[in-house]
N, C-alpha and C positions, 0 to 999 in steps of 0.2 A: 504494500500500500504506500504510496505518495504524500506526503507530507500536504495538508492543505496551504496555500500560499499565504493563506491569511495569518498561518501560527511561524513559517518559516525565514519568509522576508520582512514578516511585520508590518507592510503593507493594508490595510484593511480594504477589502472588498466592499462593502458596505456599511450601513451605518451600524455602531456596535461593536464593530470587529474584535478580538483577542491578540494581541500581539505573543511572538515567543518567548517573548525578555520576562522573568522572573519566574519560568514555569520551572522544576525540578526535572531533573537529569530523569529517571523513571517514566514521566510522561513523556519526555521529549525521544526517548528509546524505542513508545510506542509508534513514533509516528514515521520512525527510518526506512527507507524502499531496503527490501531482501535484496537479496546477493542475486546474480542471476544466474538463471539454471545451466549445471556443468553441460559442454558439450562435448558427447559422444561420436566416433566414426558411425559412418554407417554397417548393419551388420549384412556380410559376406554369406549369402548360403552357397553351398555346398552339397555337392553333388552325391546322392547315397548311393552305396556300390548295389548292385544288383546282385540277388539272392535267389539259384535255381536249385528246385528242388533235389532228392538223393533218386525217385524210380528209376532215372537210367541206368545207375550205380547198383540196380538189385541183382543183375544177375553175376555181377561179379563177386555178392557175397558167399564165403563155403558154406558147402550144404553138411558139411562133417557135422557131428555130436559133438556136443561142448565140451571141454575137457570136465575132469573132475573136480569139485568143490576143493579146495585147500581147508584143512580143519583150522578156524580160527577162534581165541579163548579170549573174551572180554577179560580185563582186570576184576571186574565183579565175582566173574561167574572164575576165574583160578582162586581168589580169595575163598571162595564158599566149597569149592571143594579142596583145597587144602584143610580147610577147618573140617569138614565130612572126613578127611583122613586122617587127621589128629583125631577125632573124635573116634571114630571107629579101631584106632590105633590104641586107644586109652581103655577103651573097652575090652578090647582082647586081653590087654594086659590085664587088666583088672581081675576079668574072671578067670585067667589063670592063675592069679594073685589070691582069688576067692578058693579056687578049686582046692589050692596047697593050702591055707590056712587054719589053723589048729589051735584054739586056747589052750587046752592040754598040753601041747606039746610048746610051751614055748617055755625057755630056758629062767627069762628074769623073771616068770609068774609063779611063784611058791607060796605055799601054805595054805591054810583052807579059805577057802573062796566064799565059805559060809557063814567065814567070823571078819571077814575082808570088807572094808568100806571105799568107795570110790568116791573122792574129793574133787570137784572140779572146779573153773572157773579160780584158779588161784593164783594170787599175785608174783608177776615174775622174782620180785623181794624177798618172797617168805621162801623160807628155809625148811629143811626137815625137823630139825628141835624146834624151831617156833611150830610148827605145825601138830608134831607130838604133845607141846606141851599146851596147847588150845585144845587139840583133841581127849586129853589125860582125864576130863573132867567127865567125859563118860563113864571109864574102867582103864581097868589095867592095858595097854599096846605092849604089843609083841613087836612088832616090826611096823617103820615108815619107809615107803620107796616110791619119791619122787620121779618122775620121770622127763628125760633129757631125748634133745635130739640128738644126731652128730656131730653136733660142732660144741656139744658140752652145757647150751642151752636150756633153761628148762622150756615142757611143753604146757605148762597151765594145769595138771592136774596130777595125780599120788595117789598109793593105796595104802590105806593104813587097816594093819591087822590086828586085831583086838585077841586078847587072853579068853574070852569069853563070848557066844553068841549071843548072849543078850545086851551085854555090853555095846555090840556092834548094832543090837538093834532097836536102842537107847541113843545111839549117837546119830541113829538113820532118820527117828522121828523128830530129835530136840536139835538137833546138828546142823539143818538145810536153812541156808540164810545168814548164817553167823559172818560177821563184819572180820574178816583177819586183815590189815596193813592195806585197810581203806577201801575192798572189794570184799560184799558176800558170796561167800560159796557155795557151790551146787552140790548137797550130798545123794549119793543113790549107792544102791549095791553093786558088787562087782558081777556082772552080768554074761562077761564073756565064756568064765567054765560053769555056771549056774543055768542060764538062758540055753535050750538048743537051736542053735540053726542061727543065731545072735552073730553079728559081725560090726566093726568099728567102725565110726564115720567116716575113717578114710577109706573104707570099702563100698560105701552107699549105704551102711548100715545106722548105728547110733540108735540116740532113744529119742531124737528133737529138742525139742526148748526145756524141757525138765518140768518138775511140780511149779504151775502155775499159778501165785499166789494172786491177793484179790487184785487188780488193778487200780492206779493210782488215780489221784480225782482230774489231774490233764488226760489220760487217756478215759477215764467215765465222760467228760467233758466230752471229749471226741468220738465215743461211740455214743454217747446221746445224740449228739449231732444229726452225726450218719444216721441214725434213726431215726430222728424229725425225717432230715431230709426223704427215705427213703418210706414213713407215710405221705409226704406232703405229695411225693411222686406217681406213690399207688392212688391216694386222693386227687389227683389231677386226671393218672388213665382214667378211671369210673367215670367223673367228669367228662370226659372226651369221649370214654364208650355212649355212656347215656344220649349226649349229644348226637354222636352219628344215629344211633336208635332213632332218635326222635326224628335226625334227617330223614333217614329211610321212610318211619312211619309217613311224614310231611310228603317226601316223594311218592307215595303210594298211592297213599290220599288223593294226591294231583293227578295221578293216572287212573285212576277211579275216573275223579272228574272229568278229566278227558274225556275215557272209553264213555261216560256216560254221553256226553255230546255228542260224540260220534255215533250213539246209538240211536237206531230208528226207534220210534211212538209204539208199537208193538213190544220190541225187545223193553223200553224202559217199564212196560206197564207189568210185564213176565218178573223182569225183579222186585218191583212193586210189591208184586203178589208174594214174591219169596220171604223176601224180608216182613211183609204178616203174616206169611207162614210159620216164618220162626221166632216171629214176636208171639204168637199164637202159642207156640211148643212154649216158649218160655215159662209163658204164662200158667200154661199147663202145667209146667212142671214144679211153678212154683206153688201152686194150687195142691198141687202132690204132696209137696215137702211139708206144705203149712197144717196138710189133713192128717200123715204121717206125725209131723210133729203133737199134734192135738192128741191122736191116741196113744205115742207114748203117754203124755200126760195124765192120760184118764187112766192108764195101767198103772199108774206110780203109786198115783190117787186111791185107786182100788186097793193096793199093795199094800200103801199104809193103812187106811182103815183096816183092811184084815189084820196086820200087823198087832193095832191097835184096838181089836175086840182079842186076838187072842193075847196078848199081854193082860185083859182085862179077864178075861177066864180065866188065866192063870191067878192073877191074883186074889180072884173069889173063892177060886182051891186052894190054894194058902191059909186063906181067911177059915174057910171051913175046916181045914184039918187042923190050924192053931185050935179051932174050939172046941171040936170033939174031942182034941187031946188032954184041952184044961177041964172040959167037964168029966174025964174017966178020973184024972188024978182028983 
C-alpha cells in the first residue's frame, strides 16, 4: 500500500488534511509500499522420456522352474528357537537329574529324618551356634548343618536335629516365624527321606510359599479392592445383560408391529381371535386355581372341626373315667 500524499508530503489535499510531522514511527511503518515481488526465470519444461511396455520382452523370458527357496531365519524366529533348545536342553537334563536322585542315598543327609527340622529363609549372617542356640529353647539338638554352595556360601536354609521327636515337633508348631538377625524363618519338616516321590525346588519340586499366615492390613486393603472392583464389574455385566434383554424384547416388539402392518384384515382378525383365545384359557385356568384353591380350604376347615370334636371326645372320656374312678375309691 502507498502512503496517502496527504500524510507523506504534508501537503493537504483538502480542507482538514493531516500532515506526517509529529505522527510516531509505528504509524508511519504502516503506511510504507512492500518491497517488490522477487523475480523468477521462466520455468523450462522438459521433455518426458517415453515408456514402452515389457509384452514384447515375454517370450524371451525362461520357461525353466524356479530354483529353490534359500532357507532364511529372521533374528526373531533364531532367538525363539535357541531359547526352545535351551529349554528342551534343561529338560532332558533335568529329568535325568530326576531319574538318579535319591534322598536316601545322599552322603551329607544323616540321622533320623523324623527328629530332623528344616529351617529356611535364613539370614546369610546367622551362623550354626547362633542358630542352635535360638533353636535350644525347644529341646535338646543333636546336630546343626547348614548348608553351603561351592564357593563356601551359604544357601538360606539348615537342618537341625533334635535328641527327641517331640522336641522337633514342638519347634515345628512354636518355631515358624521366629525373627533371627532381622528375617523370620520358615520352619517345616524334612521332607525329602519322609515324603515319597518329594523332590527339591531345584528339580521342579518344593512345597511353594510355606504356612500362610493371616495377611497384612496393605494386602487386606488390596484384596478388598480387587473385590469391590470385581463386584462392581459383575454389577455392571447384569446391567448390560439386562439391557440387551430389554433390547431384544424392544426389537421384537417392533417386529411384531411390523409383521402386524404388513398383515392383511383377515390374518389381523385370526390373531384377534387367538389372543381371546388364550385370554379365555387364562381365564379359565385361573377360575381353576381359585375353585381348586376354595376346596383345599373347605378340606382344612373340615379337618379341623373333626380334629376339634375328637379332641372334645377325648376329653369327655377323660372326664368320665376321672369320675368313675373317684366314685369307686
Amino acid at each position: 500500500l502507498s502512503s496517502p500524499p496527504c500524510l507523506i508530503s504534508g501537503q493537504g489535499v483538502g480542507r482538514g488534511a493531516m500532515s506526517a510531522q509529529g505522527l510516531p514511527a509505528h504509524i508511519l511503518a504502516l503506511f510504507t509500499p512492500r518491497p517488490p515481488p522477487q523475480h523468477l526465470p521462466p520455468q523450462i519444461s522438459k521433455a518426458s522420456p517415453k515408456f514402452t511396455g515389457c509384452a514384447e520382452f515375454v517370450e524371451f523370458f525362461s520357461s525353466d522352474p524356479p530354483p529353490p527357496k534359500e532357507p532364511w531365519e529372521s533374528p526373531l524366529e533364531r532367538k525363539a528357537r535357541r531359547h526352545a533348545e535351551n529349554v528342551q536342553a534343561h529338560k532332558d537334563a533335568q529329568a535325568e537329574t530326576i531319574a538318579k536322585y535319591d534322598a536316601h542315598k545322599d552322603p551329607n543327609a544323616s540321622g533320623d529324618p523324623f527328629r530332623t527340622l528344616f529351617v529356611g529363609r535364613v539370614s546369610y549372617d546367622t551362623t550354626e551356634k547362633k542358630l542352635k542356640r535360638e533353636f535350644e529353647v525347644f529341646g535338646a539338638i543333636k546336630k546343626v548343618r547348614m548348608v553351603y554352595d561351592t564357593k563356601g556360601k551359604p544357601r538360606g536354609y539348615a537342618f537341625i536335629e533334635f535328641e527327641h521327636e517331640r522336641d522337633m515337633k514342638n519347634a515345628y508348631k512354636q518355631g515358624d516365624g521366629k525373627k533371627i538377625d532381622g528375617r523370620r524363618v520358615m520352619v517345616d519338616v524334612e521332607r525329602g527321606r519322609t515324603v515319597e516321590g518329594w523332590l527339591p525346588r531345584r528339580l521342579g519340586g518344593g512345597r511353594g510359599p510355606g504356612r500362610l499366615g493371616r495377611p497384612s492390613k496393605k494386602k487386606q486393603k488390596k484384596l478388598a479392592a480387587a473385590k469391590e472392583a470385581a463386584e462392581e464389574k459383575e454389577a455392571e455385566d447384569k446391567r448390560e445383560r439386562k439391557k440387551e434383554k430389554e433390547e431384544k424384547k424392544d426389537k421384537e416388539k417392533e417386529k411384531e408391529k411390523t409383521k402386524d402392518r404388513d398383515r392383511s384384515p383377515a390374518e389381523k382378525k385370526e390373531k384377534a381371535k387367538e389372543k381371546e383365545r388364550e385370554k379365555d384359557r387364562g381365564d379359565k385356568d385361573k377360575k381353576e386355581d381359585r375353585g381348586k384353591d376354595k376346596d383345599e380350604k373347605r378340606d382344612k376347615e373340615r379337618e379341623r372341626k373333626r380334629d376339634r370334636s375328637r379332641s372334645r371326645d377325648r376329653d369327655r372320656d377323660d372326664g368320665r373315667k376321672k369320675k368313675s374312678r373317684r366314685d369307686d375309691d
